[in-house]
Every structure is written in structure tokens, then in C-alpha cells.
HTML snippet that shows the backbone in 3Dmol.js (N, CA, C, O; Angstrom):
<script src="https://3Dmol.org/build/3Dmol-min.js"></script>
<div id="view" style="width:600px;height:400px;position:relative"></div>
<script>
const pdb = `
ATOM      1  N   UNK A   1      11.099-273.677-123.435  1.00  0.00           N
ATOM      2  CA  UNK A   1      12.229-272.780-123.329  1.00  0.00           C
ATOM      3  C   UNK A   1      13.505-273.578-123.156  1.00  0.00           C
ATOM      4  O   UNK A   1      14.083-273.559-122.069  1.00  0.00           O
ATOM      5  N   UNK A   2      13.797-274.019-123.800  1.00  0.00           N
ATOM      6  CA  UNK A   2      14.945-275.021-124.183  1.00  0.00           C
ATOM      7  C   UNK A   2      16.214-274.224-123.830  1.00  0.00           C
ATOM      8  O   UNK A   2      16.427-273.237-124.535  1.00  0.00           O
ATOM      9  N   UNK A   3      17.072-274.494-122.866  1.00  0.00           N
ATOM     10  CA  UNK A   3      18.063-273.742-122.928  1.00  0.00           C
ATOM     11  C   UNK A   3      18.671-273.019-121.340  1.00  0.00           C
ATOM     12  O   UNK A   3      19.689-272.829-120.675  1.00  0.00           O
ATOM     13  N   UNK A   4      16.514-272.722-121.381  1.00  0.00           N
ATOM     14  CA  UNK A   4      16.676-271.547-119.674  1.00  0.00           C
ATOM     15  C   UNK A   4      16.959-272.671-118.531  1.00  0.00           C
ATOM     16  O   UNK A   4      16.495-273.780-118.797  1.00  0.00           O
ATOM     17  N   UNK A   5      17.565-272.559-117.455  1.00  0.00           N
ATOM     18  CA  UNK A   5      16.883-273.540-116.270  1.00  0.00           C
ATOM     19  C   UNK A   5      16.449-272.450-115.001  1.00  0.00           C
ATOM     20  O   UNK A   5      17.165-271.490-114.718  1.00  0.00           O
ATOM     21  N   UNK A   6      15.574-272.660-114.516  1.00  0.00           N
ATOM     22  CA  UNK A   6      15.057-271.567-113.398  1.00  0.00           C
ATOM     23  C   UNK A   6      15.908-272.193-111.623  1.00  0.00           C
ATOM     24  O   UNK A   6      15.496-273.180-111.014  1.00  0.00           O
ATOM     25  N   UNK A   7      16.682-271.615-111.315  1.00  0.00           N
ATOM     26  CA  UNK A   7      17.619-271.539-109.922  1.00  0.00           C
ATOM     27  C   UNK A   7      16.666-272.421-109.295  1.00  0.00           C
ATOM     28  O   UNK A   7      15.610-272.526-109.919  1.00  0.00           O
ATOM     29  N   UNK A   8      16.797-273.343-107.804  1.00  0.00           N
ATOM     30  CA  UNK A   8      16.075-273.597-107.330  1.00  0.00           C
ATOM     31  C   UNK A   8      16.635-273.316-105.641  1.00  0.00           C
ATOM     32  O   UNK A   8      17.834-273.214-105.381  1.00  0.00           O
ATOM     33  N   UNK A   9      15.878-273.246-104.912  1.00  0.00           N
ATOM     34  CA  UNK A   9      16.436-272.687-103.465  1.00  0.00           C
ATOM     35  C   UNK A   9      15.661-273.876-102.491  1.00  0.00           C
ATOM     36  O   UNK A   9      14.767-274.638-102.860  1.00  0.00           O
ATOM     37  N   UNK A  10      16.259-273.793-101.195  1.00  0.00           N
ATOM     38  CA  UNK A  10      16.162-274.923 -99.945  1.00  0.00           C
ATOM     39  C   UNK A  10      16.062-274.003 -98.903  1.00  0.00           C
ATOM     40  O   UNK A  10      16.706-272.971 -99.096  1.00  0.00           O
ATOM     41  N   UNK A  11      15.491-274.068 -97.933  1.00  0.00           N
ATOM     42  CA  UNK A  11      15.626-273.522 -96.544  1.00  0.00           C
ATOM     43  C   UNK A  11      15.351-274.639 -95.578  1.00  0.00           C
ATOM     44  O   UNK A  11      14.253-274.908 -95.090  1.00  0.00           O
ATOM     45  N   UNK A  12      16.853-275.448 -95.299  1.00  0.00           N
ATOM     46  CA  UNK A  12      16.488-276.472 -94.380  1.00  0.00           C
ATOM     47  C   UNK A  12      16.961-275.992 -93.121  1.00  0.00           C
ATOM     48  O   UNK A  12      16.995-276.798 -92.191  1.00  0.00           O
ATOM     49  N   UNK A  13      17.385-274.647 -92.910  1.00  0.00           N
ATOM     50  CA  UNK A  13      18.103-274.312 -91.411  1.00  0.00           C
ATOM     51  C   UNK A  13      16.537-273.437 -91.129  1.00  0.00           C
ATOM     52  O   UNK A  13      16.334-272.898 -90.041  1.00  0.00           O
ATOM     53  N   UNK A  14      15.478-273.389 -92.286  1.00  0.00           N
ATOM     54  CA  UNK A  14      14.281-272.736 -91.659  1.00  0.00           C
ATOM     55  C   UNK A  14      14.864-271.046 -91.103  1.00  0.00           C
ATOM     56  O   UNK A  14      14.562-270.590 -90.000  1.00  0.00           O
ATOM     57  N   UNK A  15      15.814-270.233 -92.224  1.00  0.00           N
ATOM     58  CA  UNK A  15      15.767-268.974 -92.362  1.00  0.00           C
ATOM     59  C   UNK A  15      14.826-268.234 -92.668  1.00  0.00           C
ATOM     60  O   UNK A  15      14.348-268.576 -93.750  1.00  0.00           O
ATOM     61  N   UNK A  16      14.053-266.889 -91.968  1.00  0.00           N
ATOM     62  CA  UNK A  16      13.047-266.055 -92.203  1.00  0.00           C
ATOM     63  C   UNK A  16      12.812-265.601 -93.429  1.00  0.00           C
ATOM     64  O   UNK A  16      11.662-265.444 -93.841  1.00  0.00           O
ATOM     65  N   UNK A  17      14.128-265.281 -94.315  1.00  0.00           N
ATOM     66  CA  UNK A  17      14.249-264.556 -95.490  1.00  0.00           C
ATOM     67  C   UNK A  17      15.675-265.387 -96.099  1.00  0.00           C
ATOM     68  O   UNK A  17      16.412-266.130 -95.451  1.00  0.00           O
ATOM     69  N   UNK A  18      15.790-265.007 -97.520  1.00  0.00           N
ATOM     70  CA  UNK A  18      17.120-265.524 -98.247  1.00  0.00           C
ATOM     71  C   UNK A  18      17.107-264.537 -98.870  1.00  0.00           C
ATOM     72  O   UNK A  18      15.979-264.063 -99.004  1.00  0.00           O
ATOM     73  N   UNK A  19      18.135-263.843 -99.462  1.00  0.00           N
ATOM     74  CA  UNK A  19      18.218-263.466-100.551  1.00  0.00           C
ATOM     75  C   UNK A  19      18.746-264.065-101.547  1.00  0.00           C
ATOM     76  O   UNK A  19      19.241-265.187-101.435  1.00  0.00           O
ATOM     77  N   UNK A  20      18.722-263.541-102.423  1.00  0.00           N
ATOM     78  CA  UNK A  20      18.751-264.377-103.976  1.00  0.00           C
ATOM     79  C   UNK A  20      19.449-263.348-105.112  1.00  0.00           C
ATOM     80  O   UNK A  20      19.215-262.153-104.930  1.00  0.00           O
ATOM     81  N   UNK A  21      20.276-263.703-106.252  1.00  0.00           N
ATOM     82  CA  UNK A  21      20.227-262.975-107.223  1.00  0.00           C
ATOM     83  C   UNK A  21      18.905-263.042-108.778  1.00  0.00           C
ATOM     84  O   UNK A  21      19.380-262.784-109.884  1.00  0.00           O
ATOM     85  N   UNK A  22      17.982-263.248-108.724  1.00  0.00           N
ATOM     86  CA  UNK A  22      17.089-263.715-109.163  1.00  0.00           C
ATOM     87  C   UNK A  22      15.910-263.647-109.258  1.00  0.00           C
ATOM     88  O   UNK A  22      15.526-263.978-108.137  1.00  0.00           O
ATOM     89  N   UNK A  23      14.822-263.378-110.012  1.00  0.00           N
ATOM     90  CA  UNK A  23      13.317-262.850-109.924  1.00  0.00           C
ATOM     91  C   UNK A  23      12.590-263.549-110.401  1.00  0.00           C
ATOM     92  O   UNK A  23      11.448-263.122-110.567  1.00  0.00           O
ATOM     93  N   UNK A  24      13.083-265.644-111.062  1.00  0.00           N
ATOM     94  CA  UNK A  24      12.167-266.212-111.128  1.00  0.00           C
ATOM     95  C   UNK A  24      12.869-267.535-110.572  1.00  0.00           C
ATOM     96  O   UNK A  24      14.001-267.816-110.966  1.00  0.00           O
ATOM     97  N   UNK A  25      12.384-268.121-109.911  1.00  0.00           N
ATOM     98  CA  UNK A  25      12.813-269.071-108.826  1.00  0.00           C
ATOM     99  C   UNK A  25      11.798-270.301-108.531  1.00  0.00           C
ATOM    100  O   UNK A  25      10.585-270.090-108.555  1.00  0.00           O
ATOM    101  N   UNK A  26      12.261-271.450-108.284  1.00  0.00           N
ATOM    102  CA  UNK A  26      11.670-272.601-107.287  1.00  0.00           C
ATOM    103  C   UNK A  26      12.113-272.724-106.479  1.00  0.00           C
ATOM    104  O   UNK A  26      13.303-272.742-106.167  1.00  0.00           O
ATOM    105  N   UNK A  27      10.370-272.945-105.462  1.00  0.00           N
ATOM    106  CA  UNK A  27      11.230-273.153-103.902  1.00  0.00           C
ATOM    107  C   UNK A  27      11.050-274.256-103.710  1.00  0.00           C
ATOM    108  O   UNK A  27      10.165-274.583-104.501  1.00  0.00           O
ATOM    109  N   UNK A  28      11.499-275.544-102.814  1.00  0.00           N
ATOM    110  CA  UNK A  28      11.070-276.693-103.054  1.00  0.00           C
ATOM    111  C   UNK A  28      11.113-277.200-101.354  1.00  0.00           C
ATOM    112  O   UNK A  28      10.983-278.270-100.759  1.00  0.00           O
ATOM    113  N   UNK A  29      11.377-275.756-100.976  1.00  0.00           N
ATOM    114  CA  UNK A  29      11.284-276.191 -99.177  1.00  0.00           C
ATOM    115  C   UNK A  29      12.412-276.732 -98.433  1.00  0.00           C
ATOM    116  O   UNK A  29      13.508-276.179 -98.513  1.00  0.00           O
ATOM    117  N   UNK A  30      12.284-277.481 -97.915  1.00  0.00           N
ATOM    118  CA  UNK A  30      13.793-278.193 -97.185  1.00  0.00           C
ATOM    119  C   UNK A  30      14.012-279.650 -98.074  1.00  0.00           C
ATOM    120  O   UNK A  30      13.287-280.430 -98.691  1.00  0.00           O
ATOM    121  N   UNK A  31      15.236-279.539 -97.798  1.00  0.00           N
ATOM    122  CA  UNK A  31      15.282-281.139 -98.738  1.00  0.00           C
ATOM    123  C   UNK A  31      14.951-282.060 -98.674  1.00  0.00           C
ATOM    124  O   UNK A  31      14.908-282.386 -97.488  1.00  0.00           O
ATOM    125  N   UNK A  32      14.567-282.978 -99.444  1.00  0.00           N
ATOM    126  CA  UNK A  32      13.763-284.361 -99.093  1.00  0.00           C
ATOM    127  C   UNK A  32      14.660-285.360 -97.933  1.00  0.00           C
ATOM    128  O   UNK A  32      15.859-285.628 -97.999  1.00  0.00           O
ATOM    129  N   UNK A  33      13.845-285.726 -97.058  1.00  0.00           N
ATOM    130  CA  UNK A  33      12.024-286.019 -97.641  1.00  0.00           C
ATOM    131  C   UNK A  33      10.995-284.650 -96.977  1.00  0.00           C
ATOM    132  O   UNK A  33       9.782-284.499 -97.119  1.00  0.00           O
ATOM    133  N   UNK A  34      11.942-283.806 -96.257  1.00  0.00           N
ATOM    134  CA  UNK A  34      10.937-282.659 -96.051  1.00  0.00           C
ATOM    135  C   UNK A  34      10.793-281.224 -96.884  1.00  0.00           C
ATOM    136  O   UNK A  34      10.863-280.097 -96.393  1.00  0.00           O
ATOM    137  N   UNK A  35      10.555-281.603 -98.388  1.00  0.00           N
ATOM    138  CA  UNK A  35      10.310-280.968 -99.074  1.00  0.00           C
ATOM    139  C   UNK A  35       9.157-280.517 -99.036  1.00  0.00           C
ATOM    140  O   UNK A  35       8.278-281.137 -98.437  1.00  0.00           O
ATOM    141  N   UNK A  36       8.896-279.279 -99.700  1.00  0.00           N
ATOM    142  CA  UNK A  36       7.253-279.678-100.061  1.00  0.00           C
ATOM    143  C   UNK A  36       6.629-279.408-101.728  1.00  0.00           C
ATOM    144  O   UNK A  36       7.494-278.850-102.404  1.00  0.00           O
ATOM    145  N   UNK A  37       5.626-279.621-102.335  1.00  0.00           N
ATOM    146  CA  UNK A  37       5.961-279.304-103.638  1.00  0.00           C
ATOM    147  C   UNK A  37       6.871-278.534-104.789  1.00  0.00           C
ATOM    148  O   UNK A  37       7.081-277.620-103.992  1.00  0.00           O
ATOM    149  N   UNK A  38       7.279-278.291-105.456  1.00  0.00           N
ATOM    150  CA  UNK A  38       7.868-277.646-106.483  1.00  0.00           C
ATOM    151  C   UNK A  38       7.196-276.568-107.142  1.00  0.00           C
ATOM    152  O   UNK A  38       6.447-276.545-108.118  1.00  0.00           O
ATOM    153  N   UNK A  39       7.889-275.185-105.955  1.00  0.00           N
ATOM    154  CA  UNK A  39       6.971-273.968-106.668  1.00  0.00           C
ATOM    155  C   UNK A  39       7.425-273.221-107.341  1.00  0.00           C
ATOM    156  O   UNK A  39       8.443-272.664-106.932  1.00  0.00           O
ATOM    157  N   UNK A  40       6.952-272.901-108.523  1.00  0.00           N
ATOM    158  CA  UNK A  40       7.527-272.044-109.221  1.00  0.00           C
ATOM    159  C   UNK A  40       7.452-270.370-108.912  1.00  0.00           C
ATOM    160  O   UNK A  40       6.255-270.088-108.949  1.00  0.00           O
ATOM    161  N   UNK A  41       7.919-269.657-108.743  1.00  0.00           N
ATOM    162  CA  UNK A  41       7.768-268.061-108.010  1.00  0.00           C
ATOM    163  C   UNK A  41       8.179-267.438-108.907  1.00  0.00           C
ATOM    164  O   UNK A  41       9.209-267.778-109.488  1.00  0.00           O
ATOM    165  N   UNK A  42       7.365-266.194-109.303  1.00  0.00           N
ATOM    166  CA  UNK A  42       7.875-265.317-109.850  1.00  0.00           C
ATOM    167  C   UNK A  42       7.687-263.526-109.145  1.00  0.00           C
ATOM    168  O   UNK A  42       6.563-263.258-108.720  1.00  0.00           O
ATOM    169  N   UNK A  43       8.586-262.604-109.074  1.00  0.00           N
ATOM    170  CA  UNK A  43       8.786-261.433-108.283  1.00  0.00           C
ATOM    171  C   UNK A  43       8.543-260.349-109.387  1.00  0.00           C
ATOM    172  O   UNK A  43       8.905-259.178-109.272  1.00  0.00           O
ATOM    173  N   UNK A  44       7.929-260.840-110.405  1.00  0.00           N
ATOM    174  CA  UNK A  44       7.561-259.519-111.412  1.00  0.00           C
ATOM    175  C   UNK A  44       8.316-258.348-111.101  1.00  0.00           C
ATOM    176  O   UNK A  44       9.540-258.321-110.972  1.00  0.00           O
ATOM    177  N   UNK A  45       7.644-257.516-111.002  1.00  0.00           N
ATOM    178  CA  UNK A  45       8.171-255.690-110.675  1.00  0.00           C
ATOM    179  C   UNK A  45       8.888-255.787-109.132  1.00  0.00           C
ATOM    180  O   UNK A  45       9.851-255.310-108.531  1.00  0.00           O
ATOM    181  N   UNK A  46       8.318-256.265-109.018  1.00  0.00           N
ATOM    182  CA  UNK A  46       8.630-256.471-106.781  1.00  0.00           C
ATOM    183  C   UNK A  46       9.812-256.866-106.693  1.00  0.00           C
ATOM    184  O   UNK A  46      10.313-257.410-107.677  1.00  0.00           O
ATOM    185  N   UNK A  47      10.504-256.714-105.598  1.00  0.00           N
ATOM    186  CA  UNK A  47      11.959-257.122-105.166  1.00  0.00           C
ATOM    187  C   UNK A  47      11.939-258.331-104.193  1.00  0.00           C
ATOM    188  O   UNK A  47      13.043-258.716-103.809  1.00  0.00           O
ATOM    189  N   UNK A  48      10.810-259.003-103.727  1.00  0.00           N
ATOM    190  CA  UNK A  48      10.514-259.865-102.714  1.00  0.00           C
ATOM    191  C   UNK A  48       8.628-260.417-103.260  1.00  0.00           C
ATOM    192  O   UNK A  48       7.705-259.854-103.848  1.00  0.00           O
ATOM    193  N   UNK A  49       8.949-262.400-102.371  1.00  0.00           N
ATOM    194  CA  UNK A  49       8.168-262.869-102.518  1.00  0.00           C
ATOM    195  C   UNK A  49       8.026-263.833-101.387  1.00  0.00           C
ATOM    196  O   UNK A  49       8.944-264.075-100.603  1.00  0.00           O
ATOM    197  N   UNK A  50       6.907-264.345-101.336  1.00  0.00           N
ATOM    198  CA  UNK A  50       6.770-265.493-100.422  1.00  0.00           C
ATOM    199  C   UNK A  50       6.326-266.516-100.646  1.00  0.00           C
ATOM    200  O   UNK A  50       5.372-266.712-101.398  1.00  0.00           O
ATOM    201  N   UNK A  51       6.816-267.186-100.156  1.00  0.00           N
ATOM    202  CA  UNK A  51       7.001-269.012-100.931  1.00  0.00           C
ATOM    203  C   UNK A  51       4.964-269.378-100.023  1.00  0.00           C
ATOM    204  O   UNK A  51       4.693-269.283 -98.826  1.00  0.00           O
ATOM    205  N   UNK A  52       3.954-269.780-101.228  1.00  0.00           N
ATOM    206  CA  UNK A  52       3.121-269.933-100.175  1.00  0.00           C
ATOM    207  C   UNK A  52       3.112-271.425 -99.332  1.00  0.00           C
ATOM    208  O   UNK A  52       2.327-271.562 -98.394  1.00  0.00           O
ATOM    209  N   UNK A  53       3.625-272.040 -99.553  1.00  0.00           N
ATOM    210  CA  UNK A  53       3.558-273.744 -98.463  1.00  0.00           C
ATOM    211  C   UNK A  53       4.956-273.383 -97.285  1.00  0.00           C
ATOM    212  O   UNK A  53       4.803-273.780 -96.130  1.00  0.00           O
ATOM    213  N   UNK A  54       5.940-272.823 -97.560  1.00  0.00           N
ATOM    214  CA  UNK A  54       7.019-273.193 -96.371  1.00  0.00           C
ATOM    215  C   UNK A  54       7.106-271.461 -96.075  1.00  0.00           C
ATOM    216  O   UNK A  54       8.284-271.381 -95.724  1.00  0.00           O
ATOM    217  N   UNK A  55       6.634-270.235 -96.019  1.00  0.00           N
ATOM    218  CA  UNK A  55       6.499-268.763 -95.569  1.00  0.00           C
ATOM    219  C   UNK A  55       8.065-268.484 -95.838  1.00  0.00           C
ATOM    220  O   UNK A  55       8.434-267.550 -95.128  1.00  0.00           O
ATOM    221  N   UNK A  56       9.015-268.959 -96.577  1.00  0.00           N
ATOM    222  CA  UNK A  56      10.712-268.251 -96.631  1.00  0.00           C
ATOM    223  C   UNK A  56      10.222-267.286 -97.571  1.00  0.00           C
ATOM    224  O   UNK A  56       9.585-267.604 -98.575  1.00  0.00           O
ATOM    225  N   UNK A  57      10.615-265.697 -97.144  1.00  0.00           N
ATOM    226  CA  UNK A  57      10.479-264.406 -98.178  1.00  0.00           C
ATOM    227  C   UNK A  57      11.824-264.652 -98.621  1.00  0.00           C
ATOM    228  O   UNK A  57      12.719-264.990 -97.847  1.00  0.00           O
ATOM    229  N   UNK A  58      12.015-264.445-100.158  1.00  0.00           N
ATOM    230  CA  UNK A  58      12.913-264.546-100.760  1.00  0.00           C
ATOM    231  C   UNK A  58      12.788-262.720-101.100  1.00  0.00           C
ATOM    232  O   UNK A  58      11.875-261.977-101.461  1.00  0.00           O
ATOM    233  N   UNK A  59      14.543-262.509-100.683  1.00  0.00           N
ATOM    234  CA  UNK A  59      14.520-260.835-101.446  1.00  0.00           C
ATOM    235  C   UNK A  59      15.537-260.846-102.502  1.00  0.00           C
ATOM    236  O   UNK A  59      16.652-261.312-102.267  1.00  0.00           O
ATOM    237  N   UNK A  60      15.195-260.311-103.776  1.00  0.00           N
ATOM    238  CA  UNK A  60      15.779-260.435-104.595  1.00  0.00           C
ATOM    239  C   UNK A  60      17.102-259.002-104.437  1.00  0.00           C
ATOM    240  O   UNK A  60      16.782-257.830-104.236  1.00  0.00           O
ATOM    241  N   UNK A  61      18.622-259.518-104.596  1.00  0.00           N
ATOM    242  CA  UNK A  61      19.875-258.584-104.155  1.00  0.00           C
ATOM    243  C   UNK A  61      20.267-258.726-106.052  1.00  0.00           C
ATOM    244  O   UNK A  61      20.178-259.757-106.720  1.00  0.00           O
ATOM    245  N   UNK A  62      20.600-257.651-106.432  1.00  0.00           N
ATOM    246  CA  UNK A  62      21.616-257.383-107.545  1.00  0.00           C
ATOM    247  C   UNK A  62      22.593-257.868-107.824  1.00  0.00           C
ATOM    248  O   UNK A  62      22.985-258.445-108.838  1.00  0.00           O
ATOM    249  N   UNK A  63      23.138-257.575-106.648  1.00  0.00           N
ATOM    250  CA  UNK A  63      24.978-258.128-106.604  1.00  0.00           C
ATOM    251  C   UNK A  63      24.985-259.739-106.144  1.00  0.00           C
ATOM    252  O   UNK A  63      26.057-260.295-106.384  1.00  0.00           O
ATOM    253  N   UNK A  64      24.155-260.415-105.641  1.00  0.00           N
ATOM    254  CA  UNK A  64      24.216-261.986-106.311  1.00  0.00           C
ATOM    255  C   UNK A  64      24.308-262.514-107.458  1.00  0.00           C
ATOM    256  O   UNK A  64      23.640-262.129-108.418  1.00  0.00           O
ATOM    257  N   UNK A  65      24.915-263.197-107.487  1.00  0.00           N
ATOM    258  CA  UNK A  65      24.910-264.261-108.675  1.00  0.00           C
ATOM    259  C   UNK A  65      23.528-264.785-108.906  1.00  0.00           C
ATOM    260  O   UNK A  65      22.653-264.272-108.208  1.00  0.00           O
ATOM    261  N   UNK A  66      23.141-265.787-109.824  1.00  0.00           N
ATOM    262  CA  UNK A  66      22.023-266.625-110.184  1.00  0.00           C
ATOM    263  C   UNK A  66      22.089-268.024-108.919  1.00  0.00           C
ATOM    264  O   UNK A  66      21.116-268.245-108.199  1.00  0.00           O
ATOM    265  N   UNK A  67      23.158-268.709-108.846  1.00  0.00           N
ATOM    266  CA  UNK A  67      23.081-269.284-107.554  1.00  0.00           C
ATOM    267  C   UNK A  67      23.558-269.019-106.254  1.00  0.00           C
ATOM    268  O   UNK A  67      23.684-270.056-105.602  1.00  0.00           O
ATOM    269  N   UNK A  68      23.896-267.887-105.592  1.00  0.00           N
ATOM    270  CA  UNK A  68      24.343-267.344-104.491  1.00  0.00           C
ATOM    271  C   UNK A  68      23.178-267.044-103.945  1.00  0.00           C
ATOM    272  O   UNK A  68      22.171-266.631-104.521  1.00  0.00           O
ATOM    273  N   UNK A  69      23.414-267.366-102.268  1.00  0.00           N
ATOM    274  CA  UNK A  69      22.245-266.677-101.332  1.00  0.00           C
ATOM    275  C   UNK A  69      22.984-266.031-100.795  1.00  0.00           C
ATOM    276  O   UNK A  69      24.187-266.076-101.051  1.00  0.00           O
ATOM    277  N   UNK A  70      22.441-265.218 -99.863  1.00  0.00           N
ATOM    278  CA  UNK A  70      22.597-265.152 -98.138  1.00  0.00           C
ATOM    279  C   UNK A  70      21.364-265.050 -98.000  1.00  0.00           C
ATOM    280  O   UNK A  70      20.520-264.453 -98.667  1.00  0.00           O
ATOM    281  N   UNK A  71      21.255-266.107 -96.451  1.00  0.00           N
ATOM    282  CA  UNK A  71      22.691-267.012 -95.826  1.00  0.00           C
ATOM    283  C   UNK A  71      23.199-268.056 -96.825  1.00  0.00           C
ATOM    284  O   UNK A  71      22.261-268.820 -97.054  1.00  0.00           O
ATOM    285  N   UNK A  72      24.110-268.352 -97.403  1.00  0.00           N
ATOM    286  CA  UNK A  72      24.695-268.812 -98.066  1.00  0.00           C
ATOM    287  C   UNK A  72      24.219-270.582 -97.685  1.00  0.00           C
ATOM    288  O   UNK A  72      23.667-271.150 -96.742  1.00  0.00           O
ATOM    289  N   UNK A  73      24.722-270.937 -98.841  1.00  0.00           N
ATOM    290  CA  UNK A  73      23.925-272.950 -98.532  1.00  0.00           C
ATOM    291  C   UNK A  73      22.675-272.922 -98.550  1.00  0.00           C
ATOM    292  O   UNK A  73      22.064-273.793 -97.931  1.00  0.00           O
ATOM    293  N   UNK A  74      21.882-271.775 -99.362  1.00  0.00           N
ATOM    294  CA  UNK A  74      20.032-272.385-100.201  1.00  0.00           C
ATOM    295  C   UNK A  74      19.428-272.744-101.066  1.00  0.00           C
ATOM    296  O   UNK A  74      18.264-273.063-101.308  1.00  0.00           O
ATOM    297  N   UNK A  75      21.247-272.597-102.018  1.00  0.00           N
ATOM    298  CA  UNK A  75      20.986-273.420-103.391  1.00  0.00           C
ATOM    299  C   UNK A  75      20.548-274.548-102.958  1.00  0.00           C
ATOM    300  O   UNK A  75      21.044-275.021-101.936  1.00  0.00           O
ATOM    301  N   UNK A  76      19.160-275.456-103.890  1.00  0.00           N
ATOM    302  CA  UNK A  76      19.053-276.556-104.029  1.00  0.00           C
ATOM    303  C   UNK A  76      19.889-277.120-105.064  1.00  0.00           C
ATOM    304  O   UNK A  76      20.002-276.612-106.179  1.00  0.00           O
ATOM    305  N   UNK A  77      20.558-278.326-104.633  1.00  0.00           N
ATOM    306  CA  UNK A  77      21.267-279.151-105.478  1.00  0.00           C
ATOM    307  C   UNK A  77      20.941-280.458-105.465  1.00  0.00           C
ATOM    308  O   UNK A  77      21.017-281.092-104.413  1.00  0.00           O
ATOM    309  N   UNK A  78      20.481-281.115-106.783  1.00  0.00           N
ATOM    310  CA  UNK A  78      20.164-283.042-106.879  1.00  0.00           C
ATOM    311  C   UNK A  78      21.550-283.499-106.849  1.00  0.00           C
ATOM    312  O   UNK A  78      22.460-283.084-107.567  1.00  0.00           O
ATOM    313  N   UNK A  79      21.631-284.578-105.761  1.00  0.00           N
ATOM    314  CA  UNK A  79      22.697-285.854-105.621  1.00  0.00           C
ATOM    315  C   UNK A  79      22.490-286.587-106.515  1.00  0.00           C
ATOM    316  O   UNK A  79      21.394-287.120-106.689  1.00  0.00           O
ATOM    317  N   UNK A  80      23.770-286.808-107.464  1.00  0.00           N
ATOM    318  CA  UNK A  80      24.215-288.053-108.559  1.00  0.00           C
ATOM    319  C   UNK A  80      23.776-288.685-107.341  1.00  0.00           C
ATOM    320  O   UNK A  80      23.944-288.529-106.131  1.00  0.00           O
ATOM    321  N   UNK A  81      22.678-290.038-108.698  1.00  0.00           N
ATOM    322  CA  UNK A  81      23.028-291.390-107.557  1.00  0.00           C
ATOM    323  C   UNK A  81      23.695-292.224-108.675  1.00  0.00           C
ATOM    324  O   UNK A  81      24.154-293.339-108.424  1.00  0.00           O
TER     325      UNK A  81
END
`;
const viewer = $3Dmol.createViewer("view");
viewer.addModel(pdb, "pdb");
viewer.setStyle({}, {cartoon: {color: "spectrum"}});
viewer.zoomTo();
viewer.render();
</script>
């Protein structure tokens, strides 16, 4: 799928829930080095999911953007080195 990139999200403040604008997502946990694998999630019909290695329910909101949370700061982002 040349073209798509799928959002990726962080929970390094260890929030219960995020919301998201979005219904297919990676969670990749807190940022390295306390990440934990690279999961790919998908929320089919459902409005909410749960990440199975780090328990953050992601609820999927409308009125987000593709990278907006609340709580805001769960975009994952890679550092240029």
C-alpha cells in the first residue's frame, strides 16, 4: 500500500485511555528503550481497542485529526539522527 502510512501512538505518561482520530493504528508503547513491540491495531466496527502488551484503550473521537490525541503528546514521532 504504497502511499498509506498508519499513525503511530506512545503512552509514556502511562494514560488509562487516549483518544485518537483513527481506526487503524500502531502502538509501540512508551518510547524507547521502553517500548514494546510494534502493534499493529485495528478497531473494525468498534470505537475502542486495547493495545494487548502495554493495556492503553485507545477510543477512537471523530473530531480528531489523524495525529491528534487527548491527552495530547501520544503521537509517536522518530528523531532525525
Amino acid at each position: 500500500m504504497a502511499g498509506h502510512t498508519t499513525p503511530h501512538f506512545q503512552n509514556d505518561a502511562g494514560h488509562p485511555s487516549i483518544a485518537i482520530g483513527v481506526k487503524r493504528l500502531m502502538c509501540v508503547g512508551a518510547n524507547a528503550p521502553f517500548d514494546h513491540p510494534h502493534e499493529f491495531l485495528d478497531m473494525g466496527d468498534d470505537d475502542e481497542i486495547i493495545c494487548p502488551y502495554c493495556s492503553t484503550l485507545y477510543k477512537y473521537n471523530s473530531s480528531l485529526e489523524s495525529s491528534q490525541t487527548e491527552p495530547s503528546g501520544c503521537t509517536f514521532a522518530v528523531e532525525a539522527t
